[in-house]
N, C-alpha and C positions, 0 to 999 in steps of 0.2 A: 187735189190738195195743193196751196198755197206753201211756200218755203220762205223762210226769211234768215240773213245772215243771224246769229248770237252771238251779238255783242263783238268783242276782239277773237273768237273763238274763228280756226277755220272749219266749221260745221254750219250748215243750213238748219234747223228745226222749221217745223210743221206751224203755220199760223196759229192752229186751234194746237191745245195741249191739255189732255185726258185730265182733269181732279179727281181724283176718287177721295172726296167729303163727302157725297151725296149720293153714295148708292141707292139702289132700291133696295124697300125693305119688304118686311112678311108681317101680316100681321097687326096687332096694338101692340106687341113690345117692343117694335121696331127692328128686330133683325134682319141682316143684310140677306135679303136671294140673294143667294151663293151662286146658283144657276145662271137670273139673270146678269148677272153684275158682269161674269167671266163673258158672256155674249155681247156683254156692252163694246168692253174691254175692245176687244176681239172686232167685232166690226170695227171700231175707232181705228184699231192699229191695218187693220186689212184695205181700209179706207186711206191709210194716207198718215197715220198720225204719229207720232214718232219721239214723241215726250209724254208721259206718265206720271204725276204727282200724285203723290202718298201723304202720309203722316204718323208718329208713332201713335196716337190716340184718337187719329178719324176713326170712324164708326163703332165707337168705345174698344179700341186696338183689333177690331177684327178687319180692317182696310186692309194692310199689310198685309196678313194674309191670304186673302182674295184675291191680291194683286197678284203675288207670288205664285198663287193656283192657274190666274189667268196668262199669267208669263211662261207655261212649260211647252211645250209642241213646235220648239221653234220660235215663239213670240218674244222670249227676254233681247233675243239679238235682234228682231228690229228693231227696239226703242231706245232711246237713254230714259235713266231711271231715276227720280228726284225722291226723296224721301228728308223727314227732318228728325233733328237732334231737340228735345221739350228741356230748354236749359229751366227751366223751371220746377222739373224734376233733377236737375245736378244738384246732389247737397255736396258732394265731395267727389273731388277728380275722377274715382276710381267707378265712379257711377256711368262716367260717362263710354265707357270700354262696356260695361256689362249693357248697356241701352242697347249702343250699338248691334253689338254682337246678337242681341235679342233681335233686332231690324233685318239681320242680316239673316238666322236662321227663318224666320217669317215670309220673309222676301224670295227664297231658296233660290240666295244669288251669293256671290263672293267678291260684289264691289258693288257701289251708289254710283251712277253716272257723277250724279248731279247732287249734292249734301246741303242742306241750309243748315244753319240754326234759326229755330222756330218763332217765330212773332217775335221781335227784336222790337226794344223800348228801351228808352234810357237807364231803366232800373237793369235789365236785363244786361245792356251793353256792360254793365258796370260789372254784374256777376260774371259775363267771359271770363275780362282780364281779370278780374280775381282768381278763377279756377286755371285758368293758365288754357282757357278750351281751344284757342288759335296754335298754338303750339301742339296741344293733342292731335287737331285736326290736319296739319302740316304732315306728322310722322303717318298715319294712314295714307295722305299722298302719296307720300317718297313708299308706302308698302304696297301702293296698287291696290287700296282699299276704297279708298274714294277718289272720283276725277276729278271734280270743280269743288271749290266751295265757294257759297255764299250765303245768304239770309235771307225768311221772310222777314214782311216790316208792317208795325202796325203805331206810328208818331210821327211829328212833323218834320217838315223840311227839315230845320237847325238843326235835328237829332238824328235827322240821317246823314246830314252834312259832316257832322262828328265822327258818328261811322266810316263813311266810305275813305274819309280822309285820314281815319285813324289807325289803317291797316290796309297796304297795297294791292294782296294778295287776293280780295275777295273779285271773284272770275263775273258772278251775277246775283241780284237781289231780286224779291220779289214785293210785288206792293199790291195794293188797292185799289182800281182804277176804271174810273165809268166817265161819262157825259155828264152826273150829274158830282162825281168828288173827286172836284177838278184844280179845289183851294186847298193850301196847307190845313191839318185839323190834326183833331189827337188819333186820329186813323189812318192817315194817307198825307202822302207829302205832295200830293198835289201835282200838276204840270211842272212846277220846279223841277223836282225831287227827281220824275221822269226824264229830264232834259240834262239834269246834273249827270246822273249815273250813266247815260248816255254816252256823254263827254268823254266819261274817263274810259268809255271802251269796256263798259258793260252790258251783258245780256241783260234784259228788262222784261221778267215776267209777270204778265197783269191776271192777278184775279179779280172776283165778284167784278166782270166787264157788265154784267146786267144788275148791279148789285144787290148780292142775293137774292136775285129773282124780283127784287122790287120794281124793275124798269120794265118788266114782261108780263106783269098780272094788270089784269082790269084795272084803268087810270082811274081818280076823278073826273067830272064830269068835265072840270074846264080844264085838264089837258086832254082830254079825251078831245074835245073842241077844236083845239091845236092842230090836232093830229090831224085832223078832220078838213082842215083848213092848209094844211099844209100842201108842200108839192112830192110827199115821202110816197112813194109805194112800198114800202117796206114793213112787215112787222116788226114789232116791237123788241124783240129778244136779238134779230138781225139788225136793228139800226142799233142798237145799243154796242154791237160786237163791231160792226162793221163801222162804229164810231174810233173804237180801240184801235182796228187793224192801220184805219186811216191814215197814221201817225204813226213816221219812219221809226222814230225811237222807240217803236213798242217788239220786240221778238216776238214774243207767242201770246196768245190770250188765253187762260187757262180756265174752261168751265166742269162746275162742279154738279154732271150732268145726271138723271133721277130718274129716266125711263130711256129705251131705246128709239121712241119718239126726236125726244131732243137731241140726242145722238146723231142722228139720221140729217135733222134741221140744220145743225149744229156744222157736221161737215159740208153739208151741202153751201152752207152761209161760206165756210173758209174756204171753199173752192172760188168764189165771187168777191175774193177780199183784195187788200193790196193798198200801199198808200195813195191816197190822192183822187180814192175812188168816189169820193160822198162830192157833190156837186154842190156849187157855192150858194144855191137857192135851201139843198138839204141841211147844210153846217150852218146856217140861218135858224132854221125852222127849231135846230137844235137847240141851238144857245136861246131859243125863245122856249121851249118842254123845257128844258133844265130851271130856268126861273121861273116857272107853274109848277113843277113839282118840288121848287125849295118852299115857294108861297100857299099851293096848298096840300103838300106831301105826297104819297103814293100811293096808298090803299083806297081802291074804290070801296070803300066800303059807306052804306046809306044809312047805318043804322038802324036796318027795318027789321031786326030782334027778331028775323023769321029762327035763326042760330037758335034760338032760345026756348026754352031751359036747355040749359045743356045737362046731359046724365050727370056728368064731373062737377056740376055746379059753376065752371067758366064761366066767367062774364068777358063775353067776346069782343063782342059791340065796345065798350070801356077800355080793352085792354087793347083792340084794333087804334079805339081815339086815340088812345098815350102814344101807342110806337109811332102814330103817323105826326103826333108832333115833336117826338124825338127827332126825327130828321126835318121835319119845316124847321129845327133849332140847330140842323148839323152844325153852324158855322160858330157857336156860341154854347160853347162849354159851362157856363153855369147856367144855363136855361135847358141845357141834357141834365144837368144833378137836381134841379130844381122838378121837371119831370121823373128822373129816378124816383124821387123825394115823394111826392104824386102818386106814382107805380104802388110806393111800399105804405101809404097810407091808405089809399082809397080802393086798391086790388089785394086783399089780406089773402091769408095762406092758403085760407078753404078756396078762395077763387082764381088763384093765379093760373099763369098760362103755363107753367111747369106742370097743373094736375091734369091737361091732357092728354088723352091716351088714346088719341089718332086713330078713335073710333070712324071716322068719315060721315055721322052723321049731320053735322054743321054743314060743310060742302054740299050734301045732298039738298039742302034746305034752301039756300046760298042763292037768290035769285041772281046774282051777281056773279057766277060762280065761279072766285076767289078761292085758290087755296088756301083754307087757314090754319091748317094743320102746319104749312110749312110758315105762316104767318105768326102764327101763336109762339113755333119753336125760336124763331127769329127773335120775336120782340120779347123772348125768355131771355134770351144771352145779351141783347140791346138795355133792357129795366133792371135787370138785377147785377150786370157783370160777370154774367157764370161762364 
């Protein structure tokens, strides 16, 4: 395993850095293996890894406790532990004590390494200082309740620039960050964003570095082409991470990893990382795949309706086209609402991509074979804002 300074912090962290968003599940109602998830865990951390991300509502609140299961034997004390605060659920200060304390019995630990507050927006930023939550989060400091704090972030540059400037104390942030969202947007602040918080002597945690898997499933034909043509030996899921590591400002790349497969890949890639390692014929090839995939998005998907019928009544094929021109539109915000707009006329209730039930018979059909179970749940939260 690779090591890299965090930020102003005298601590090295692990390249790669555990998400548990994406555990494995059991099943069509999506329950977490319990089993697998603790063996994921567990290799990651026996392997070299040394940071851990949580969330109070990843895998509808049972992550946390997973975590916590997977953390006994010895394991809490090799890692630092990241978990977040859902100011979205603060309606009133005293909320924020009872969240916690919930985190903290779940977790079966008695401090957060590492504390964010969760998906920061400008709406959000505004609800902090109203509840007073940087001062709540201070006194847990000074108690040896939590060690760092900072934020996830999901706005642009100017709105994180307001943030980082608008309170000294934040130690590290975490953002959005691939090869292909690399401009300010209402998601990510872009290389800016990365190169600011840098500056000021912060840790810089990047998630969706493949984002969310879009950069590691079966291309289009013409980046597939690319690729093809390229001088990359590398797969896809590796050039994408190995894009992240590349670049001194980035501490850790945080994957939101789904079988013990990618686990395995995953470390093996962070062992092979380091700045300066992509060579100037590969960082070429890149910046040439990232404009084929803004021109003609990420889902190979053919439209060949093998998918079809679906038991759930889905229309896959349909709802595949729309997500893949939500992002050919990343850079233009009202051509995503206008697509929304699209989503909620022409894909109605009976067929949306919320009514799958991760049967796996689409995949099996899949001459392409496309996850689209993790596609559909994708382009659930991408069309409707859930």
């Amino acid at each position: 395993m690779k090591y890299r300074r965090f930020g102003k912090l005298n601590w090295n962290v692990s390249a790669l850095g555990f998400g548990a968003m994406r555990l494995p599940t059991t099943g069509t109602d999506r329950t977490i293996d319990e089993a697998e998830s603790i063996r994921m865990i567990r290799y990651a951390i026996d392997n070299g890894v040394n940071y851990l991300d949580t969330a109070y509502h990843y895998g509808e609140g049972r992550s946390e406790i997973i975590v916590g299961k997977a953390l006994k034997d010895g394991y809490r004390e090799k890692i630092r532990l990241a978990t977040k605060m859902p100011i979205r659920e603060v309606n009133i200060p005293q909320d924020l004590d009872k969240i916690f304390d919930d985190q903290l019995m779940k977790l079966q630990t008695d401090q957060i390494d590492f504390y964010l507050f969760h998906g920061l927006r400008k709406e959000s930023w505004l609800k902090i200082k109203e509840i007073n939550a940087i001062a709540w989060a201070e006194k847990k400091i000074a108690e040896g309740r939590i060690g760092h704090l900072g934020f996830s972030f999901h706005d642009t540059f100017e709105v994180l620039k307001e943030i980082l400037d608008g309170y000294q104390g934040w130690e590290f942030f975490q953002m959005q960050y691939n090869y292909v969202d690399t401009e300010s947007s209402s998601r990510t602040p872009g290389v800016k964003g990365l190169k600011y918080a840098a500056q000021k002597g912060l840790g810089v945690v990047v998630m969706e570095p493949v984002q969310g898997g879009n950069l590691a499933v079966k291309p289009p034909k013409e980046v597939e082409t690319l690729l093809g043509k390229s001088k990359i030996d590398r797969g896809p899921a590796d050039l994408a991470l190995q894009w992240v590591w590349n670049q001194p400002e980035v501490s850790l790349a945080l994957s939101g990893m789904s079988n013990m497969n990618q686990v395995v890949e995953n470390v093996a890639s962070a062992d092979r990382s380091g700045p300066g390692v992509l060579t100037g014929d590969e960082l070429k090839s890149i910046s040439n795949i990232r404009d084929a995939f803004l021109n003609h998005g990420f889902i190979g998907c053919t439209a060949c309706r093998y998918c079809q019928p679906c038991a759930q009544g889905v229309t896959i094929p349909e709802i595949l086209a729309l997500y893949n021109d939500y992002y050919k539109n990343q850079d233009d915000s009202l051509g995503q609402q206008e697509i929304r707009k699209q989503y909620e006329e022409i894909i109605d209730a009976v067929t949306g991509a919320d009514k799958c039930i991760r049967c796996g018979q689409c995949e099996d059909a899949c001459p392409q074979n496309l996850p689209i179970r993790n596609l559909l749940s994708r382009a659930n939260m991408s069309l409707t804002q859930k």
